[in-house]
N, C-alpha and C positions, 0 to 999 in steps of 0.2 A: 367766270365772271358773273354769270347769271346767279349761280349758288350765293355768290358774296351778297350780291341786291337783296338776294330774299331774306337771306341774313341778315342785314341790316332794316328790313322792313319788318321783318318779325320781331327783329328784336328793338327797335324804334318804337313798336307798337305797344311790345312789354313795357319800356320803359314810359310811356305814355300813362299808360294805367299805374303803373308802380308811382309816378309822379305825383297824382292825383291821391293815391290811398296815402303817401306819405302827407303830402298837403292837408289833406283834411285831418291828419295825426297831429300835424302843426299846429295848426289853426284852429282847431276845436269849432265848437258850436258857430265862431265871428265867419268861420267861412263858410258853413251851409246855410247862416243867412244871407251871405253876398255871392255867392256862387253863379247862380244864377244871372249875376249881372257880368258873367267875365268872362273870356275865351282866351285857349292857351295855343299857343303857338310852340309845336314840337320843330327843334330845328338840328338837322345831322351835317355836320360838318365834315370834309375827306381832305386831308393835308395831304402836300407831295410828300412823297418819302421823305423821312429824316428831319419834319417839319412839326410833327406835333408838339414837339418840346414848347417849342417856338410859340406855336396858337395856342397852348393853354398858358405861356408868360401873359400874351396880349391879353387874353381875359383876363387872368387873375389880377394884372397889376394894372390894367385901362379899363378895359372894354365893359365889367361889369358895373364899374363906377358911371361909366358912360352913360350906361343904360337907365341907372336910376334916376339921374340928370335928365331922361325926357321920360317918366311915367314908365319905361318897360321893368315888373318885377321881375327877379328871376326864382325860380321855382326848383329848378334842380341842376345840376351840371354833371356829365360822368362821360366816361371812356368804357368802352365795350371789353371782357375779360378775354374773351379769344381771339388768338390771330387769324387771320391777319388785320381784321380790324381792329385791334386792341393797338395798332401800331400806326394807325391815319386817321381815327376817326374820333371827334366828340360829337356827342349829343346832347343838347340843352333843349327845357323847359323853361318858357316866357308866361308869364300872364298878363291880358290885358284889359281895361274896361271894356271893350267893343272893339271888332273888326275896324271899324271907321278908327278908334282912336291908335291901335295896332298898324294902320297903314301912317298913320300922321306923325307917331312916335319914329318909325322908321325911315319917314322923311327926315324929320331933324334932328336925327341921330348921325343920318349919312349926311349932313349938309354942315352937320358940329363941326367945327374948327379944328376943336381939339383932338376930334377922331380923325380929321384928313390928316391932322398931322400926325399920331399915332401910327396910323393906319402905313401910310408910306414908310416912317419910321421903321415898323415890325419888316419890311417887307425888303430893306434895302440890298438882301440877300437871296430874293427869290419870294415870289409867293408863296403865300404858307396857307391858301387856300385852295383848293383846282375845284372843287363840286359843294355845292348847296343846296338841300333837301327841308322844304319849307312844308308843315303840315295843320293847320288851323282845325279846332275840334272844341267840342261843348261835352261835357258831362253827361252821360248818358243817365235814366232816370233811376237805375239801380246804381250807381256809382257814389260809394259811402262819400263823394264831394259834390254836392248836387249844387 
């Protein structure tokens, strides 16, 4: 179990940085003038067994729509290639104006209507979440997204 963590933290970390090298691929020159003004929130998600299918429907067809509905971008979304986490686990990239506007988006995203009812909906089967791994980070000064 411990080997899985570090797994997941090493490679959470990778995909952190690969986020950001992609991001600023995206975005050209408009994001390393606004970079500075924004913080990204790395988030790993662990479904119960036989449940992932399930969490990346809820994203793909609610939960990212949701998101833009209160200010949260999203930046990148993926699944891990080795087992056993390639079978519980997504990880997404958030971008946000500020910490402060990151805690407020994430109030009324969870207080949304339409996601209490989503949310119950997805779940009338079992949770299709058990662990949430939340990591807020700023662009380091050599990172081609400053």
């Amino acid at each position: 179990m411990l080997k899985n963590t570090w797994f997941v933290l090493g490679a959470s970390t990778a995909i952190f940085v690969a986020g950001f090298c992609l991001g600023s691929i995206r975005q050209s020159g408009i994001a390393h003038a606004q970079a500075g003004k924004h913080v990204y929130e790395l988030r790993t998600y662990t479904a119960p067994e036989g449940k992932l299918g399930e969490l990346n429907a809820r994203f793909r067809n609610h939960t990212i729509r949701i998101f833009n509905n209160h200010g949260m971008k999203s930046v990148l979304y993926m699944t891990p290639q080795d087992a056993p986490d390639s079978q519980n686990t997504l990880i997404y990239i958030l971008e946000h104006p500020s910490r402060e506007a990151a805690k407020k988006a994430w109030a009324d995203f969870q207080a949304d209507p339409e996601w209490k009812k989503v949310s119950e909906e997805s779940q009338v089967n079992g949770r299709i979440v058990s662990k949430v791994v939340s990591v807020f980070g700023d662009p380091t000064d050599y990172s081609p997204m400053k």
